[in-house]
N, C-alpha and C positions, 0 to 999 in steps of 0.2 A: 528655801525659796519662799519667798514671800509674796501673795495672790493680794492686788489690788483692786478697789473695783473700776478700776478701769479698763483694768488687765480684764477682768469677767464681762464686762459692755463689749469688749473686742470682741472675746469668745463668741457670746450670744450673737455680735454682729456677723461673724461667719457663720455660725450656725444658722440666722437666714438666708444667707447668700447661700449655704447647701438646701435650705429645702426650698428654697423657689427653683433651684435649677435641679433637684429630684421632681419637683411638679412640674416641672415642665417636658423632661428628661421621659416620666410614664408615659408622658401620652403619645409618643412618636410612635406611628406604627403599632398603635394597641392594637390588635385584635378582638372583634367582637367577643364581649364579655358571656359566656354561656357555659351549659353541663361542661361541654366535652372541651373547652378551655380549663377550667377549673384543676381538671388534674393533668393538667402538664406541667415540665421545671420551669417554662417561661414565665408561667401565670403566677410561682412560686418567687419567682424574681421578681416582677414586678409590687408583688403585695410585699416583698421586703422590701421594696424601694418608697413604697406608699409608707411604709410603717416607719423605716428612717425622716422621711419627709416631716410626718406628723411628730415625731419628736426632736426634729431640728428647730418646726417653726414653733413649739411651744418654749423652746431655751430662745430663740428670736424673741419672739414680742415679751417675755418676758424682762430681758433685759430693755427693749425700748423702751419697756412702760416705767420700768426705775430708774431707765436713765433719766427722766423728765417729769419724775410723779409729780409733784407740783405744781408745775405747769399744765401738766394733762387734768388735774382737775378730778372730781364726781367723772363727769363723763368719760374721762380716760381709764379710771376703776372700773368702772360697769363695762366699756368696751374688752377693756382685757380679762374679765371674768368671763367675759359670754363667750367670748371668743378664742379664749381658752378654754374652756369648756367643752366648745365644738371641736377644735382641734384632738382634746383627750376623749371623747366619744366617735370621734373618726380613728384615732390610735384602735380606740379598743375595736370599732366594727373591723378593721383589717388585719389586725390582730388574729380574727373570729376568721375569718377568709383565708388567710393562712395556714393556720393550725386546725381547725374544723370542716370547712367544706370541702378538700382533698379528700379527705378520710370519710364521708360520707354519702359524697355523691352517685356511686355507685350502689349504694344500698338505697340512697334516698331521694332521686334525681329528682322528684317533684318539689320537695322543700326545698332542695339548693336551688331549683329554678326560679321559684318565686323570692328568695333572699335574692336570686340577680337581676329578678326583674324589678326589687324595691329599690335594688344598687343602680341599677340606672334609669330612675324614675318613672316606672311604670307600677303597676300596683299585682300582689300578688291574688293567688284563688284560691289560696288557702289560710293558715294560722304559722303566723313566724315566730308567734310567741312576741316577747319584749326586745327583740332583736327590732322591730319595726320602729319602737317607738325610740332605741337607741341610735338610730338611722335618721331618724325626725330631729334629734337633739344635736346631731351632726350639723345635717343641713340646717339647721337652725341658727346653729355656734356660730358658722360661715358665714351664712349671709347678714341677719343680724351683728354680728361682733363685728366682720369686715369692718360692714359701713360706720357702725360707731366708732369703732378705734381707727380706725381711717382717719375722720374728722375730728379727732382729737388730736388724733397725730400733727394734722396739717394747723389745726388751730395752738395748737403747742409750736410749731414753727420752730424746733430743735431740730429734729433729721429732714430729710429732704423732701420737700412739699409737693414734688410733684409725686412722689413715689407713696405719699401719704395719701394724695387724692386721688389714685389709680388704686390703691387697695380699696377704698369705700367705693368708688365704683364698679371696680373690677369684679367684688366679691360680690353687691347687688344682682349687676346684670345676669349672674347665674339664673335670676328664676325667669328671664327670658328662653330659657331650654324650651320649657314645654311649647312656646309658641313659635321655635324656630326650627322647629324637626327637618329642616332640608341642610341646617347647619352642623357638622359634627360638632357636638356637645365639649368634646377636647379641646375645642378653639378655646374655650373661655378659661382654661384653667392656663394659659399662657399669662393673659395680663396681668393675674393675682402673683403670679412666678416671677415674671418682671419687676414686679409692685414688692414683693419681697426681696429679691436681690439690690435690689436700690435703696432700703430703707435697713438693709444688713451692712450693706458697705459703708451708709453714711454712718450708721452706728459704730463701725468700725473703726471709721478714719477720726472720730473725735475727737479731742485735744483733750475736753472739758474734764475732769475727775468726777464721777458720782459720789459725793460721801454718804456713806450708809449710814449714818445716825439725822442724817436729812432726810435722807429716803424713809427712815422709819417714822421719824416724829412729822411727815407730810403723809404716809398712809393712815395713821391718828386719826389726822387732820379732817382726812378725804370722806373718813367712813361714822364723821362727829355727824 
């Protein structure tokens, strides 16, 4: 059987259409995030749904980004690093929630508490170690890489533009949280979910063939 890349643009294109509709999927009916959630199976379900999510949208953007390197430019490089980046520092903090703080909460309720209070942006009263500053690179990746690969996307004008400019903005308004506390904070991670299944299906539905020896001698190019 012989693998095209177009046939892999497809892939990657479902692959975001599954994790914007995992991100969007968590947050129905979450449950306040705290100790005595932490070790339950739901919580265990959910953090495997977060950790597929996070490695569905890193095979997503990355096929967008080579369906169109050239077009996406400098600025489409830099978006998909950073934002890739965030995506694989969000893998790894859920990863860590997963495997780690079931197992520990009971002997260490104060640590896990302050790791859930950095997880949903409040700040802890003790030492989290480099887990805080791995939390920082997350939300970093997010909101920075969003918007830039957002507006690359849309200024490349290959997949679909509106789903290009609801990721950049989608993925901004996150740092409106802190000043909307009468809003549930879940709201927002719907329009980035949206903003990914729209820009997996267009990737999906393309005609166009990526040739991989363009896509390589245009990353050359990008990083001359």
């Amino acid at each position: 059987m012989s693998i095209s890349p177009t046939a892999l643009a497809r892939v990657a294109g479902l692959g975001a259409v599954a994790a914007g509709a995992l991100f969007i999927a968590v947050q129905i009916n979450h449950p306040p995030l705290d100790v005595a959630f932490v070790g339950t199976t739901e919580f265990a379900i959910r953090q495997s749904m977060k950790i597929a999510m996070a490695v569905f949208a890193l095979v997503g953007i990355t096929g967008m980004y080579l369906s169109q390197v050239r077009k996406a430019g400098v600025l489409g490089l830099v978006g998909y690093l950073v934002f890739g980046a965030g995506y694989l520092a969000m893998f790894s903090v859920e990863v860590i929630g997963l495997v780690v703080l079931p197992a520990i909460a009971s002997t260490s309720p104060g640590y896990v508490s302050d790791i859930v209070a950095v997880a949903t942006g409040g700040s802890a009263t003790g030492s989290i170690g480099l887990l805080g500053s791995l939390n920082l690179v997350a939300g970093f990746g997010y909101l920075l890489g969003g918007l830039v690969f957002g507006i690359a996307l849309a200024r490349a004008h290959v997949l679909a533009r509106w789903a290009s400019i609801l990721l950049a903005v989608a993925t901004t308004i996150t740092m409106a949280i802190p000043l909307l506390p009468w809003i549930n904070q879940r709201l927002f991670a719907i329009p980035t979910g949206v903003a990914l299944i729209g820009l997996g299906y267009s990737l999906w539905r393309q005609r166009t063939p990526v040739e991989v020896g363009t896509t390589i001698d245009a990353l050359a190019t990008a990083v001359r």
